[in-house]
Structure formats: C-alpha cells, structure tokens
C-alpha positions as CSV (number, residue, x, y, z in Angstrom):
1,X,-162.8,166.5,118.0
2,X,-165.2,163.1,117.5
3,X,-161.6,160.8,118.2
4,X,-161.1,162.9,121.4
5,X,-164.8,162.7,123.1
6,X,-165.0,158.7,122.1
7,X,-161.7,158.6,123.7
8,X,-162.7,160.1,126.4
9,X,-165.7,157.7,127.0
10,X,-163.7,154.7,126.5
11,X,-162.0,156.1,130.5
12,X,-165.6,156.6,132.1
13,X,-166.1,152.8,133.6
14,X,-165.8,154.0,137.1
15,X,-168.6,157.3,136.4
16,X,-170.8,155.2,135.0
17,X,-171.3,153.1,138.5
18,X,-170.5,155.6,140.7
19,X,-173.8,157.7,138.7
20,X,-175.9,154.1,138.7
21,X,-175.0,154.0,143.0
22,X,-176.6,157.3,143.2
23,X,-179.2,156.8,141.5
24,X,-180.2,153.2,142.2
25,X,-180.3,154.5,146.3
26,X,-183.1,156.2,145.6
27,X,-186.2,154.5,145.2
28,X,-188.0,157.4,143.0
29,X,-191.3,155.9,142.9
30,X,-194.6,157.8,141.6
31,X,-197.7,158.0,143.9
32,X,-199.5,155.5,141.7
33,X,-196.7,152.7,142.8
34,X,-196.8,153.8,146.4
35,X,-193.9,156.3,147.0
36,X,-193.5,160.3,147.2
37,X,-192.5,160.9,143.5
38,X,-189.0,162.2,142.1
39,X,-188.2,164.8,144.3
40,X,-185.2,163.4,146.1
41,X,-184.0,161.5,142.9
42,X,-184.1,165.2,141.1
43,X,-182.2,167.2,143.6
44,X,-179.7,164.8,144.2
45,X,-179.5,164.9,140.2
46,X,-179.3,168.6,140.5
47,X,-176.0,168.3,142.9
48,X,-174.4,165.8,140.9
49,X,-174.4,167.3,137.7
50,X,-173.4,170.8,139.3
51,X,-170.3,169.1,140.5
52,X,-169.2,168.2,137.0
53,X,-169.7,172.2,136.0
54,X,-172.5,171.6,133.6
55,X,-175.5,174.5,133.0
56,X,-177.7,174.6,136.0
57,X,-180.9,172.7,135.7
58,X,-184.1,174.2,134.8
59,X,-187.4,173.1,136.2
60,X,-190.6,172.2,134.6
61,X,-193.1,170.9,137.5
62,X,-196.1,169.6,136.9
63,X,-198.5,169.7,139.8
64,X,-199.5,167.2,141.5
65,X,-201.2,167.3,145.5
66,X,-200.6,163.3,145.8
67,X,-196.9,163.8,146.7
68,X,-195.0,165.5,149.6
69,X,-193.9,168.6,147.7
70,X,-197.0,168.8,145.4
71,X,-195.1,168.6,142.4
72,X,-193.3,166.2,140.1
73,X,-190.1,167.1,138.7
74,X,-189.0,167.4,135.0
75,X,-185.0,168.8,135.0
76,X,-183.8,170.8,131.9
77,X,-180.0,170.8,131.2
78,X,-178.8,172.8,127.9
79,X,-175.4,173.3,126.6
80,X,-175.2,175.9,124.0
81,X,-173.7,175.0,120.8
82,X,-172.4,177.0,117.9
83,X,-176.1,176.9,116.1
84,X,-178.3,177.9,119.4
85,X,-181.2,177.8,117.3
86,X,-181.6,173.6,117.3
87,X,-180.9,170.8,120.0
88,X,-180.3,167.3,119.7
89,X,-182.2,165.9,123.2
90,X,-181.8,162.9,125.0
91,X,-184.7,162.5,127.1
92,X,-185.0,160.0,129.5
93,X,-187.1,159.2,132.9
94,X,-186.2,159.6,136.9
95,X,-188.9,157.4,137.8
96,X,-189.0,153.7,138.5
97,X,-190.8,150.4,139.1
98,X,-191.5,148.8,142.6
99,X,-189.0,145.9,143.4
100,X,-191.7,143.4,143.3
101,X,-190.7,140.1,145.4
102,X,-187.4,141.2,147.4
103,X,-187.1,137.3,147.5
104,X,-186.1,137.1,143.8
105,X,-183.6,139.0,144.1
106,X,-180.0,137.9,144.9
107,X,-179.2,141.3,146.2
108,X,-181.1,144.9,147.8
109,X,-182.8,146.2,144.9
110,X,-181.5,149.6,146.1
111,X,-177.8,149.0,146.7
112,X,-176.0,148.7,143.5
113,X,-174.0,145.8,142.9
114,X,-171.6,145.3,140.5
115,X,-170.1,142.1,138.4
116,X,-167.7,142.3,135.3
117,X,-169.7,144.4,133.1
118,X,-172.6,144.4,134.8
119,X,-174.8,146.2,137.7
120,X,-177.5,145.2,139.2
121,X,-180.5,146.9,140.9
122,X,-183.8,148.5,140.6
123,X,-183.8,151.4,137.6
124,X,-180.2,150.9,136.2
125,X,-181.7,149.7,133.0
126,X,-185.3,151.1,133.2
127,X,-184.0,153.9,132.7
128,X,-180.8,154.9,134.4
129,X,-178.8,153.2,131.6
130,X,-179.8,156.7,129.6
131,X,-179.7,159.0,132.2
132,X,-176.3,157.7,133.1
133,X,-175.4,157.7,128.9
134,X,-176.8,160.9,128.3
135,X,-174.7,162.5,131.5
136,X,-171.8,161.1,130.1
137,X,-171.9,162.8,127.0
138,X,-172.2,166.4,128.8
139,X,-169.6,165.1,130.8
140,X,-167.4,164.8,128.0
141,X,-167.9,167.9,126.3
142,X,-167.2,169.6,129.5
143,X,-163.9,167.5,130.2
144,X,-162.5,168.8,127.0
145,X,-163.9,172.4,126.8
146,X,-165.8,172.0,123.4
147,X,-168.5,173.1,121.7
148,X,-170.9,171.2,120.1
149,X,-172.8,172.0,116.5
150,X,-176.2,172.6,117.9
151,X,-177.1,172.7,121.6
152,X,-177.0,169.6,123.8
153,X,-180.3,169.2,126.0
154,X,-181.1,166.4,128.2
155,X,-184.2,166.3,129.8
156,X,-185.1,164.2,132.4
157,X,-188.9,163.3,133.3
158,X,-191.1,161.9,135.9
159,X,-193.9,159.5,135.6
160,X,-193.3,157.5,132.7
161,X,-194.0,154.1,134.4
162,X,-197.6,155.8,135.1
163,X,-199.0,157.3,131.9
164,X,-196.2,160.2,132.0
165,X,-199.4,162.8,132.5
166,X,-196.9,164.8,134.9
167,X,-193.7,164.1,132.8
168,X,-193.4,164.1,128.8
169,X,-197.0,164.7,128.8
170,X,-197.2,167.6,130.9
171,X,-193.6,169.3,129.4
172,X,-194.6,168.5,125.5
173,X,-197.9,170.9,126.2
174,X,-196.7,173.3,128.6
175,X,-193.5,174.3,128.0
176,X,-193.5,176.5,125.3
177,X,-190.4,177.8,123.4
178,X,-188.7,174.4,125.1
179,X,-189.0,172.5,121.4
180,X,-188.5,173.9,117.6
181,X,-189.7,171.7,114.6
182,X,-185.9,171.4,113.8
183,X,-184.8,169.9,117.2
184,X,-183.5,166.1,117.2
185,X,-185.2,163.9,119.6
186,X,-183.8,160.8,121.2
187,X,-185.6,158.5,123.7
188,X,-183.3,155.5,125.3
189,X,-186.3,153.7,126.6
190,X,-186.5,150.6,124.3
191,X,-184.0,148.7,122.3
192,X,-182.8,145.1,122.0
193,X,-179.1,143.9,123.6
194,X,-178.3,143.7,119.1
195,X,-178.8,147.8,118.8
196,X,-180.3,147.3,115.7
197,X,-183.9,147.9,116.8
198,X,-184.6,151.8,115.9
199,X,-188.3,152.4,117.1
200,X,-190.3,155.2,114.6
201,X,-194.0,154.0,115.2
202,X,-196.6,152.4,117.4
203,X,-199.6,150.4,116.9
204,X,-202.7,152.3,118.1
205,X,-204.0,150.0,121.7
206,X,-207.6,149.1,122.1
207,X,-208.2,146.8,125.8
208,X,-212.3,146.8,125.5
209,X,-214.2,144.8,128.7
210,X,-217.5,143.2,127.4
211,X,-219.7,142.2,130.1
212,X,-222.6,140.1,128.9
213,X,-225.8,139.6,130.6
214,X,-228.6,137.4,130.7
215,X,-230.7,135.3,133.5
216,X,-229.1,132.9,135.8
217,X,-231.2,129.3,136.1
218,X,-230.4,125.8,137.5
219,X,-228.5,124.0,135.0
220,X,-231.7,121.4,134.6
221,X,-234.5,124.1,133.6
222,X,-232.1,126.0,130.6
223,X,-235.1,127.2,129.5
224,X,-235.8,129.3,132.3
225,X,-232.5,131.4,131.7
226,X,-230.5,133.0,129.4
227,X,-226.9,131.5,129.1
228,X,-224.5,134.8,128.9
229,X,-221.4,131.5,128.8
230,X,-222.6,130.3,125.0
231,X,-223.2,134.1,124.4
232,X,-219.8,135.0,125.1
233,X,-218.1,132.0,123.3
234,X,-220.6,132.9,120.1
235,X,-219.0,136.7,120.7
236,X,-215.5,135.5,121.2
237,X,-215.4,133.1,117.8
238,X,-216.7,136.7,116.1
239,X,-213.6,138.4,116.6
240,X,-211.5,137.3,114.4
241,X,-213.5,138.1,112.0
242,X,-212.0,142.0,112.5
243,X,-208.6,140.5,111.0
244,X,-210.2,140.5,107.7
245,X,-212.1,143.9,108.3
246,X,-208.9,145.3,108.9
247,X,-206.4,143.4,106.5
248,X,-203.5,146.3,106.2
249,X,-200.3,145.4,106.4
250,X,-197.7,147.8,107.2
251,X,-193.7,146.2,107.0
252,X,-192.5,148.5,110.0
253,X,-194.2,146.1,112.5
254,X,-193.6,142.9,113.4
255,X,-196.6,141.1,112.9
256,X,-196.9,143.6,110.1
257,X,-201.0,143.2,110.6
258,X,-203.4,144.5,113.3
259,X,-204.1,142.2,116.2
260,X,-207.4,141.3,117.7
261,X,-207.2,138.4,120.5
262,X,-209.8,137.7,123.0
263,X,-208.0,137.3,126.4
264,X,-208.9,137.1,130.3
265,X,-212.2,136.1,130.8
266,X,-213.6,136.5,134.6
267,X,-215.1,133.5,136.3
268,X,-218.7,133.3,136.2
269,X,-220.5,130.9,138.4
270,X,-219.2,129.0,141.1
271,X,-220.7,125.2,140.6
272,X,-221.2,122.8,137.5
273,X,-225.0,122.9,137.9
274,X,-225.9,126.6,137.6
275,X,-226.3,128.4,133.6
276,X,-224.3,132.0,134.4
277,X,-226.7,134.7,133.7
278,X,-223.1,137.1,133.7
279,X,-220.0,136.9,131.4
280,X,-217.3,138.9,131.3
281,X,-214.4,138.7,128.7
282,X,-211.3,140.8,127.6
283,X,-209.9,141.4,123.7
284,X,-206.9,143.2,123.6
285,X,-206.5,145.1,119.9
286,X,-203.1,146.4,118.2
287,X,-204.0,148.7,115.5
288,X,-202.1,150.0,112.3
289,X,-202.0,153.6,113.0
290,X,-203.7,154.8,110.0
291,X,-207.1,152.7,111.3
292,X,-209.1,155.2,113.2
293,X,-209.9,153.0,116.5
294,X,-213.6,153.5,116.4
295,X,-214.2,151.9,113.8
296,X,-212.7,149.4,115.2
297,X,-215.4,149.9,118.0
298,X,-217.9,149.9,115.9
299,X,-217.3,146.5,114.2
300,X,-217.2,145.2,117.5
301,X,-220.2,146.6,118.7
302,X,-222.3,144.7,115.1
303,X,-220.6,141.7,116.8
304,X,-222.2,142.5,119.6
305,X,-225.8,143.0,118.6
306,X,-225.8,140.2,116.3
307,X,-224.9,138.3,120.0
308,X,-228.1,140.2,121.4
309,X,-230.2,139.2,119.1
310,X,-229.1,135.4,118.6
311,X,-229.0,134.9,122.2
312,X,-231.3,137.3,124.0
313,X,-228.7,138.8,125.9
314,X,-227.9,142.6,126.8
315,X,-224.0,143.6,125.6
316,X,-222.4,146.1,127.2
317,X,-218.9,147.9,127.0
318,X,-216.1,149.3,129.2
319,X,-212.9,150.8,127.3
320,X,-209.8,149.8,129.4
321,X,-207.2,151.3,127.4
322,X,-208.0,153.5,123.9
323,X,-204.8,155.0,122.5
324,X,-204.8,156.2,119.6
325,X,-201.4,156.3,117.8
326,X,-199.4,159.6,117.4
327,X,-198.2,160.0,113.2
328,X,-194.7,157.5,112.6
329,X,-191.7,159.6,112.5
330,X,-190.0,159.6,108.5
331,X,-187.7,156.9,108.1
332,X,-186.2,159.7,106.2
333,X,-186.0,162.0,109.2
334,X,-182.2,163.5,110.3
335,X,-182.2,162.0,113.5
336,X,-183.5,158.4,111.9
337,X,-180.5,158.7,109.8
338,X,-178.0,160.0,112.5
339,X,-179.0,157.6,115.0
340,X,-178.6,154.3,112.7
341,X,-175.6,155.9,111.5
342,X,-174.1,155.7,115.1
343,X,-175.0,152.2,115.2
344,X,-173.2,151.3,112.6
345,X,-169.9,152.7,113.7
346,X,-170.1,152.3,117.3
347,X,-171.6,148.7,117.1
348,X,-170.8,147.5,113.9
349,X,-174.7,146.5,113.7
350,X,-176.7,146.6,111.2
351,X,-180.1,149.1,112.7
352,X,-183.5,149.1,110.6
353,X,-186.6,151.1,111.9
354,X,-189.4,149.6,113.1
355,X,-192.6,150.1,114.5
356,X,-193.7,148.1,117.9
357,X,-197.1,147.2,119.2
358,X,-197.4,149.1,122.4
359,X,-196.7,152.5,123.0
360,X,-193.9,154.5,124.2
361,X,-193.6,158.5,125.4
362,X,-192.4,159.3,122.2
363,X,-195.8,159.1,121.2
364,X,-196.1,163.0,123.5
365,X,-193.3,164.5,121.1
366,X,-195.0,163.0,117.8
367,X,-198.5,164.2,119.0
368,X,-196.6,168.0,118.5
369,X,-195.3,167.1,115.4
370,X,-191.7,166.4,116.7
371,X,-190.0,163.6,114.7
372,X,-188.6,161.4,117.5
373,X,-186.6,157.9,118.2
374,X,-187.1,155.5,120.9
375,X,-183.4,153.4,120.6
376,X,-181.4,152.1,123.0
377,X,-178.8,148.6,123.5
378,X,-180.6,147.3,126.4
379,X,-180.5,144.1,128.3
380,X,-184.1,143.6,128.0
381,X,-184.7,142.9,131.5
382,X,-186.8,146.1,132.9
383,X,-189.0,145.6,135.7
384,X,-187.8,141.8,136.7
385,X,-185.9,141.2,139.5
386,X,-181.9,141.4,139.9
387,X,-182.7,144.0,137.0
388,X,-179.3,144.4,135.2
389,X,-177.7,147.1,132.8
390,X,-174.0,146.6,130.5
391,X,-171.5,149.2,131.5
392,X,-169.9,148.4,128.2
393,X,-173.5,149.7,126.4
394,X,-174.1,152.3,128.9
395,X,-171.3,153.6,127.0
396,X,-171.3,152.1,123.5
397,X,-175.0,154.1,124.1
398,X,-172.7,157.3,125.1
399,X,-170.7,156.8,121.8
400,X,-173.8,156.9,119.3
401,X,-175.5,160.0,121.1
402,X,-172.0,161.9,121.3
403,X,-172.0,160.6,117.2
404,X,-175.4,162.3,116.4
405,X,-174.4,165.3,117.8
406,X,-171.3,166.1,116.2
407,X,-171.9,164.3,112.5
C-alpha cells in the first residue's frame, strides 16, 4: 500500500506545476498588504480539488468588513479513514506576500516559470510548496482507491502573513469538534533545504519602544537641559545586564539562551550644536518560554528608573510586539516521532527537534493543547524576489506526509 502511493508520487512532476500555475496567478493578498483577501485563491481551490474527486470543502470564515466579500476563507478537506475518530492534518496558508520591487525580479511574480527543478514566483514556497504537497497526498489516495488509517484533513488558512487573527487563530477557537487531543498536526511553514530542522518550540518575543525625555538646550549652556542622548546610552549599556537575570539555557534553541539587544534608535536632533531633550530607542527580546515576559518588563523598567533618577529624565514605554510563547510540543509526541521518521527514509537526513526564536501559527494549535510540528524542506527564500520552490521537495515533502499517515 506505502510502495504504491510513493510510487505514485514519484509520476506527479507535471501536477505539481500545473497546481503552483494556479495558484501563483492569483495574487491572494490580505487587506493589511493591500489586496481583497483569499477569496478568489479559495474558490478556485474549491474547483480544482473537486476535479480530482476529493471530499467537498468545508468552510470556516472568519469575518472580516475590510475585504469585498466580508469574510476570509479557511477550506476544510477530510478523507475518512478506517479510525474516523483521529486525523493526521496538514495545514498550510492561501495567503501571500506583496512582490516587493517587480525590478528584482527576472520574471512576473505572478506567472509561474519554470527551470529544471525549479519554479519560480510569488507564494510557491511561502506556502504553496505545502498546499501543493499536501494536495498531492489526497491526490494519491484517491488515484489508487485507498483508505488511510485515520482520516486525512488538510486545512488551508488565510492571514498568516498578518497575525493569522482571521485564519489559524480564528479556526483553533471557533471551530469546535474540528480538533481532538489525539489528532496529528503538521505545519509546512518552516524548514531548512537539509530537512533535518523539525520545529517543537518558540522563544516568547518582547519588541519594547523606550522613549526618553528630558529638556532640549544649545549645546554651549548643558546646564540648562537635560540630555535624554547620555540617558539613553546609560539605559542601553543596562540591558545586558538582563542576560544574567535571565541565565537559562534551554538546548532546543539555537542560541540556547534568551536574547536581549538594543536595536533601532530614532534620530533625535537635527544639528551638532543642539543637547536632544527626546530619545527614542528599540530592544528586541527572545525569551525561553518558561520566563514569564513581565518579568522581563519589570527588570527593564528598574533599568529605567535607575536612568530617571541618575539623569533627571522621564522614561516611558510602548510594547511593540509581546508574545508570549504557547507550551513546546513533547519531543516524545507521535507526530514528532512520525514526522522525523519520514525524514529519515525519504531523505536519508538525519532530523532533530528544535526550538526557533520567532514564532510560527503553530503557536494557535499549542495554545489548545494540540501537539503540533512546523517542518518542511524549503529553499529558504520566502518573501525575496524570483522566490523559488524544488519540485523534487515539493514531493520528497509529499513522501514524508503520505509516510506519517500510513506508519
């Protein structure tokens, strides 16, 4: 039964573009990056995977007024298996990126092109690569009439590239009866061209905006002012302070520590012979998850009024970003274990799990207490232009998901 569906996939070169040609002609962008959301991206989804007789899709919309049909799309495709109590998912996203400069690119952004192994254009890795993997697994089971061990669901969402508020977000808290704690979750949304990068954990993300202020003078009377530029650098040389506060080292991550680096700092004054009476500075923190973020706020905020009162200046504080992170999946976990499994014999790689520093929508399933994976053998090339995607791993991908779902 496995020999016949790899098989199979080894003869599905020609699906795999004709699916990335669909989907790359249609630029399903969210509100937030300028377009009218997934709609037509969806419903042309909806056609092609009637055409191959799989189960018609279910909708999940999350509403939203922004975009022409006042909705966003998430598309629900299940294929019963012998156990119809569990499914192994593969959930990946509709939405993409903005081209950026069309003058990078060596071809239209929304016309596929293809070389050798290769296609190029906006989405095919970011994240047609899994749609287009996942469809070929369905695709597959169809083709040769079987029936898998558990059901086979793919799910695909809107609005990752935005904070997925109307995708995994909104599906992970609405749709009820959708999920069991015994499902297997895979999400092809991050991996390394080696495969062997099998993603269980995130770093919780602080970005924190301190503006500083004081009283702006001529540069010849310092007396008259207060200098928010000397207040800043005396805040800045503070912060590392938190890498000792918060020592941990978890070996998942790679740094296996928290991170705490002062970044962009806004211009202040204009001319050499003026002291800035406002500073403005950036620190960007990656947090082990099992540090509760506001301590980490608080620590900075001791910094802060040590700065107030060295300096005479008043500190205050803007939270960019605050995430904290959902609870790691088990390295222990069946679909851990099935997943690096499928490495190994489809890629002949050797796959560890790891933890990364920024988040990922798997971070909606964990929240719920579903054990997921973020995996996939990816180019690495999302967002940039002449964005590019292997046919060859489109379908080695194909071969591991078709592996944890019959093994």
């Amino acid at each position: 039964m496995l020999d016949d569906l790899l098989a199979f996939l080894d003869t599905e070169r020609d699906a795999v573009i004709d699916l990335q040609r669909e989907l790359t002609a249609i630029p399903a962008l969210g509100p937030d990056n300028g377009g009218p959301g997934e709609r037509e991206k969806a419903d042309r989804l909806k056609v092609l995977l009637a055409a191959m007789g799989l189960p018609e899709a279910r909708e999940i919309n999350a509403p939203d007024p922004r975009v022409p049909c006042g909705h966003r799309p998430n598309l629900v495709v299940v294929m019963p298996g012998a156990d119809t109590s569990r499914t192994f998912w593969v959930i990946s996203h509709l939405d993409v990126v903005p081209p950026g400069d069309r003058t990078l690119w060596r071809t239209d952004p929304y016309t596929l092109a293809v070389e050798d192994d290769l296609v190029y254009g906006r989405g095919v890795e970011d994240n047609q690569q899994a749609v287009v993997s996942s469809i070929l697994v369905a695709r597959a089971i169809a083709a040769k009439k079987l029936l898998p061990p558990i059901n086979y669901g793919m799910l695909f969402v809107a609005d990752e590239e935005t904070g997925s508020k109307y995708g995994l977000d909104y599906v992970a808290s609405h749709a009820d009866g959708l999920f069991t704690r015994d499902d297997l979750f895979l999400v092809p949304d991050f991996g390394l061209p080696t495969s062997e990068m099998v993603e269980v954990a995130e770093k919780s993300m602080l970005w924190l905006k301190i503006i500083i202020e004081g009283r702006q003078c001529h540069a010849s009377t310092p007396e008259e002012g207060i200098n928010t530029l000397s207040a800043a650098a005396l805040f800045i040389i503070k912060i590392p302070k938190l890498y000792d506060k918060f020592s941990d080292k978890n070996p998942l991550f790679h740094p296996s520590n928290s991170t705490f680096e002062p970044t962009k700092k806004e211009a202040n004054v204009e001319n050499v012979n003026t002291i800035p009476g406002r500073d403005v500075f950036y620190v960007d923190c990656r947090v082990l998850p099992h540090y509760d973020l506001d301590d980490v706020l608080a620590a900075i905020r001791s910094f802060g009024n040590e700065v107030e009162a060295a300096c005479g200046v008043t500190i205050s504080y803007e939270i960019v970003q605050k995430e904290q992170a959902a609870p790691a999946t088990d390295v222990e976990a069946p679909i851990v274990r099935r997943v690096m499994d499928g490495i190994r014999a489809v890629y002949n790689a050797s796959p560890k799990p790891m933890g990364i520093g920024g988040g990922t929508v798997a971070a909606y399933l964990r929240r719920h207490g579903y054990p997921a994976v973020v995996w996939a053998t990816l180019e690495h090339n999302a967002h940039q232009p002449n964005e590019r995607s292997s046919i060859a791993k489109t379908i080695g991908d194909a071969k591991v998901m078709t592996r944890v779902l019959f093994t």
